[in-house]
C-alpha positions, 0 to 999 in steps of 0.5 A, spaced: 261 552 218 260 553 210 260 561 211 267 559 214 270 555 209 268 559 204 271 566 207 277 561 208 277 559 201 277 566 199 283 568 203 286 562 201 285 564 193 287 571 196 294 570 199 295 566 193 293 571 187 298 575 192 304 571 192 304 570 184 304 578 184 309 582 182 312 589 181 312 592 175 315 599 172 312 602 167 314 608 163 309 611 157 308 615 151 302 620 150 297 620 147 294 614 142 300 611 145 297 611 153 291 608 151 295 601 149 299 602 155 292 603 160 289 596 157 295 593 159 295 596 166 288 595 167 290 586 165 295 587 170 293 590 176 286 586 176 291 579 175 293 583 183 300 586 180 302 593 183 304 598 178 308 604 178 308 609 172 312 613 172 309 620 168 309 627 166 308 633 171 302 636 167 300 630 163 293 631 158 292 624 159 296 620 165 290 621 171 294 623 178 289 620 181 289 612 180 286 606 184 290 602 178 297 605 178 302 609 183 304 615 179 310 618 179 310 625 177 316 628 173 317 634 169 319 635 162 316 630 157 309 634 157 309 640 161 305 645 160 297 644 157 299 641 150 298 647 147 304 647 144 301 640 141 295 643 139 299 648 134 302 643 132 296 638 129 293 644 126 299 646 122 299 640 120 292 639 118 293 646 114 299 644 111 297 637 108 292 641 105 296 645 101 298 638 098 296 638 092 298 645 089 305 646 093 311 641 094 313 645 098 308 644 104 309 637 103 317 638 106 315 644 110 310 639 114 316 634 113 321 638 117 315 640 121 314 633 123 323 632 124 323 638 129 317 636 133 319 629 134 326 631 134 324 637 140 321 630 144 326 626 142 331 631 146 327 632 153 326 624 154 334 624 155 333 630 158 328 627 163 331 621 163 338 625 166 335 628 171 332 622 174 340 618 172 341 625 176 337 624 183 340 620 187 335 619 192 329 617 186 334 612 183 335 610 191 327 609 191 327 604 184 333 600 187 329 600 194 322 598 191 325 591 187 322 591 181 321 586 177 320 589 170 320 595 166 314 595 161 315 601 156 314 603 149 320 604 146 317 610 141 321 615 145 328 610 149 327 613 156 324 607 159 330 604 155 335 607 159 332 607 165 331 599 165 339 598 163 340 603 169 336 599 174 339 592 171 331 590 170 328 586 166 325 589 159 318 588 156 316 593 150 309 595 148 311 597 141 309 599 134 314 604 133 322 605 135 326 611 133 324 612 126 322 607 124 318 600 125 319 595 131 320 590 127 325 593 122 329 594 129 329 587 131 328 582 125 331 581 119 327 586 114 329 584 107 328 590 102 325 586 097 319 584 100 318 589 107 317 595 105 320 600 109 314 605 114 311 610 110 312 608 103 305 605 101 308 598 099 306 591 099 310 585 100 308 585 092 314 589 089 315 589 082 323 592 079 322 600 080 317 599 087 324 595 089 327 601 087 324 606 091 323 601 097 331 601 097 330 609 096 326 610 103 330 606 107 336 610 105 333 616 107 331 614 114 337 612 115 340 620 117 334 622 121 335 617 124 342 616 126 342 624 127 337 623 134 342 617 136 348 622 135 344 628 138 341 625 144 342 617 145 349 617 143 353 622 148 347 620 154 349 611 153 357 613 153 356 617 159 353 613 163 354 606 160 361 607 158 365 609 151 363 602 147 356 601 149 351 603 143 343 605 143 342 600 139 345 595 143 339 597 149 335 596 145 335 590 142 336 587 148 330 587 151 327 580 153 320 581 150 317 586 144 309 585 144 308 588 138 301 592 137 300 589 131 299 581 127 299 579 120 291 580 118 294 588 119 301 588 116 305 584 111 309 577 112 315 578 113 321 574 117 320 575 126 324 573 132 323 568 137 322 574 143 317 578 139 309 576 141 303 579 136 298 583 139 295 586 134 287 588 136 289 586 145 285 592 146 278 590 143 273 586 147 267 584 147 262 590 146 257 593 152 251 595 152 249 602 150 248 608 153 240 609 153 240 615 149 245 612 143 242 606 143 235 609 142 238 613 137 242 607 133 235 604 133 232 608 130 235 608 124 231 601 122 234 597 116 239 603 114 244 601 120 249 606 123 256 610 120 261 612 125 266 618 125 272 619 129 278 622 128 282 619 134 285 622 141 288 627 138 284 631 132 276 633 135 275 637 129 277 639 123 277 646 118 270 649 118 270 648 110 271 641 111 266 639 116 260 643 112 263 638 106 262 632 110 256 634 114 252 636 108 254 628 105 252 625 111 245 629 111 244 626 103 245 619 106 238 614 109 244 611 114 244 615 122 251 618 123 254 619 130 259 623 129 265 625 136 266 633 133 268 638 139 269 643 134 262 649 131 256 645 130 256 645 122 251 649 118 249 643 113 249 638 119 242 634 117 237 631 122 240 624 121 247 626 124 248 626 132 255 630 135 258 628 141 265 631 145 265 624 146 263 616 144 264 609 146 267 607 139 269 600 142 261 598 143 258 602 137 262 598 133 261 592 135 253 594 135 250 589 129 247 595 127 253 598 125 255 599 117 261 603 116 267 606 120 270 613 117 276 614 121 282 617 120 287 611 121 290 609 128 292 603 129 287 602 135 281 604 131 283 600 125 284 593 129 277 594 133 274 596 125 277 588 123 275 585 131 268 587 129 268 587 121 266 594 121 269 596 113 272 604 112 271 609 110 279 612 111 281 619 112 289 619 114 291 626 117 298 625 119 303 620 122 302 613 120 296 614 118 297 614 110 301 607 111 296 603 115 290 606 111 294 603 105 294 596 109 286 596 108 286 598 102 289 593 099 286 588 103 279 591 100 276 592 107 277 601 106 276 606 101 281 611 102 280 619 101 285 625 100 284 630 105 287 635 101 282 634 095 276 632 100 270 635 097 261 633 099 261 629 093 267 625 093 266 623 099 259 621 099 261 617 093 267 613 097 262 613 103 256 609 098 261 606 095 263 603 101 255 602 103 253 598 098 259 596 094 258 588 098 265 585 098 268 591 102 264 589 107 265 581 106 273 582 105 273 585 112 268 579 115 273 574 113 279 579 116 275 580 122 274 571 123 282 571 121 284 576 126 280 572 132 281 564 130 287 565 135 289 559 140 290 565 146 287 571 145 292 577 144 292 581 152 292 573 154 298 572 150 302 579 152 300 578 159 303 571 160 309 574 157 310 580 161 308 574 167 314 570 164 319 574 165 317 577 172 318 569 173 324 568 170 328 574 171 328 575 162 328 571 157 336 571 155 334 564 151 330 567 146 334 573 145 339 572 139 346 576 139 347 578 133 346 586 134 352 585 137 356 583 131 359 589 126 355 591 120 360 586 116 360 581 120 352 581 121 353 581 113 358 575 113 362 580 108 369 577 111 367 570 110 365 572 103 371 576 102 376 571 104 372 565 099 372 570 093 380 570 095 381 563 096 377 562 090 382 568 086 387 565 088 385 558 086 384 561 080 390 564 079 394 558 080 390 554 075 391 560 070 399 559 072 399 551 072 395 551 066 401 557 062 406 552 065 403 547 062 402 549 055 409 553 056 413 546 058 408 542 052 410 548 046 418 548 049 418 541 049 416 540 042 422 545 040 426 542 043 424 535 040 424 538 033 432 541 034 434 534 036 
């Protein structure tokens, strides 16, 4: 009988779970941008909602084949084996390099980087119109009643397809189209939010405002330029003449943004965006047997981690024997994730692997220094944990956000370009033994975690939200539908100049008239 009631109440909670659970559309970005995507999949999926992702034919990270998602497979945003990638990341790492000696390598690389964001740009609209184009797979997006799009809006496919199913609209987002999330949704004064990319802090004296107001007229024509190349022409397709990319954009119900204020600067928000910076740290796991007898063994001295992220495995020959021969000076176990040749000067201390549980070694309490190269992802697990860094920005964003750790005093960062055995060894010791970079990190880590909810928490009953509600018109101001000079009130401003103009200009005839009648009337009384 209690067996019976007990297979009932699991039924019961079963048939529950499914009647609150929803369909969700998802469109991703590669890479480092797929991994932030996976956690929320897996949270929504274990919560009983069924996911569809919508993925290249041959992608280097969406797996086919999924107990958590039905995939849709596409050609075009990352056909091929990602060969063309790979040049791509040595080539900027060779550029970078030349740095210091040739301005020229740092605007080669620049353009580089514009043609390659440019290129993904182009075949996101492309992919998007051959979708826009199949009647019969758009047929089977209407037909599976969707409750919500969730996409990140780095490249605007998902965007776009969200508008054309007439759905809800939930963004995973740190970055829009050349520029950061927020700078597209809130107010950014340039006076104190300094623009991505220009190494600024909310604490800018005269000339720093300069440049900040610098930066940000120079990002304004790759910018426009994508928009007008790609977005521009497919929205007035199929939109209409007087509809805008922005306008799509902006018009998204809820935009979780990977990132809070133990990582970036205060700055004004809006009510529909949710911080969820560090959403995919969690509790750490143990070990593998193998590395967890490895981390022991290094007794009092700790562990020192290195990993460059998804994207770079290994870096040039002559830098790794550089790194390797400061690790092997060094009392402190290394575990470093290296794909690369095995280095000459490696030392006994130093373990290589083609892969590790970055999330469980930092959180190990043997852990005392991450070197990492920047991305978000890492960076937020270093501060869940309170693990300092030793940071080396490569490419992309990296420089900004290692900035960020550094002025907090949690990093201490290196120029690749200039990387050499013993100024690394010193950052290294530095970090180490240097006590208020581990402290500083220790008191970040307590702020980012004394939250009410915590951060996937939070993303996921806003995605839930939504799917509830059918949106979140309420939260969402109408301002982007206003004109540059409306947005900026320079109309009213205007006309109170000219009501003020002109109540000057009377007072200035008045008092003429005044003095005129007063000087005339005075003659007239002496004549008399």
């Amino acid at each position: 009988m209690i067996q019976f009631r007990l297979m009932s109440l699991a039924a019961l909670l079963f048939f529950i779970q499914n009647a609150d659970s929803g369909k969700v559309l998802v469109v991703p970005v590669e890479g480092s941008h797929w991994v932030n995507m996976k956690v929320l999949i897996e949270e929504l999926h274990s919560r009983g909602h069924k996911i569809t992702v919508i993925g290249p034919k041959n992608s280097m990270y969406i797996k086919e084949d999924s107990n958590l998602y039905q995939l849709i497979n596409l050609n075009g945003i990352a056909e091929g084996d990602g060969k063309e990638f790979d040049f791509f990341i040595a080539r900027a790492l060779q550029l970078r390099r030349e740095f210091h000696t040739s301005k020229q390598a740092f605007f080669q690389n620049s353009a580089e980087f514009m043609t390659m964001l440019f290129d993904a740009h182009k075949i996101a609209v492309d992919t998007m119109q051959e979708i826009f184009e199949n009647s019969k797979l758009m047929q089977s997006f209407r037909e599976a009643e969707y409750d919500v799009v969730l996409t990140d809006p780095c490249f605007g496919g998902g965007i776009l397809l969200a508008h054309k199913l007439g759905l809800p609209l939930v963004l995973n987002v740190r970055w829009t189209v050349f520029e950061d999330g927020l700078q597209t949704i809130a107010p950014s004064p340039l006076s104190y939010v300094p623009i991505a990319g220009s190494q600024l802090s909310d604490k800018m004296n005269f000339w720093q405002r300069v440049q900040n107001v610098l930066y940000c007229l120079m990002s304004l024509y790759p910018k426009a330029m994508v928009k007008q190349l790609y977005y521009t022409p497919f929205v007035q397709r199929y939109f209409g003449p007087d509809v805008h990319y922005d306008e799509l954009v902006q018009e998204a119900d809820i935009w979780l943004m990977r990132t809070d204020f133990t990582f970036d600067f205060p700055r004004p928000t809006m009510p529909n965006v949710v911080y969820m910076g560090g959403f995919q740290c969690k509790p750490s796991k143990a070990l593998p047997q193998h590395l967890e007898d490895f981390v022991q063994s290094s007794a009092e001295h700790g562990v020192i981690i290195i990993s460059l992220g998804t994207l770079v495995g290994t870096l040039p020959n002559d830098i790794v024997e550089h790194v390797a021969a400061a690790f092997a000076q060094l009392p402190q176990k290394v575990i470093w994730r290296h794909t690369g040749k095995r280095p000459s000067t490696l030392g006994n201390n130093t373990l290589l692997l083609d892969w590790l549980p970055q999330n469980d070694l930092l959180g190990h309490p043997k852990t005392r220094l991450f070197v990492a190269h920047g991305g978000t992802n890492g960076l937020q697990e270093a501060i869940y944990y309170g693990v300092p860094i030793v940071g080396l920005p490569l490419m992309f964003d990296q420089d900004d956000n290692l900035f960020r750790m550094e002025r907090r005093g949690v990093a201490k960062v290196l120029d690749f370009a200039t990387l050499n055995r013993d100024n690394f060894l010193e950052a290294v010791r530095a970090v180490l033994y240097e006590p208020s970079y581990r402290q500083n990190m220790i008191e970040l880590s307590r702020l980012h975690r004394d939250q009410p909810m915590k951060p996937l928490d939070q993303a996921m009953f806003w995605i839930e939200f939504v799917m509830r509600h059918k949106g979140a018109d309420h939260l969402k101001t109408k301002s982007y539908k206003m004109s540059w000079i409306q947005y900026h009130s320079i109309d009213v401003i205007a006309l109170l100049l000219f009501l003020v103009m002109m109540m000057m200009a009377l007072i200035c005839i008045f008092t003429v008239k005044f003095l005129l009648s007063k000087v005339f009337g005075r003659r007239k009384r002496k004549t008399e």
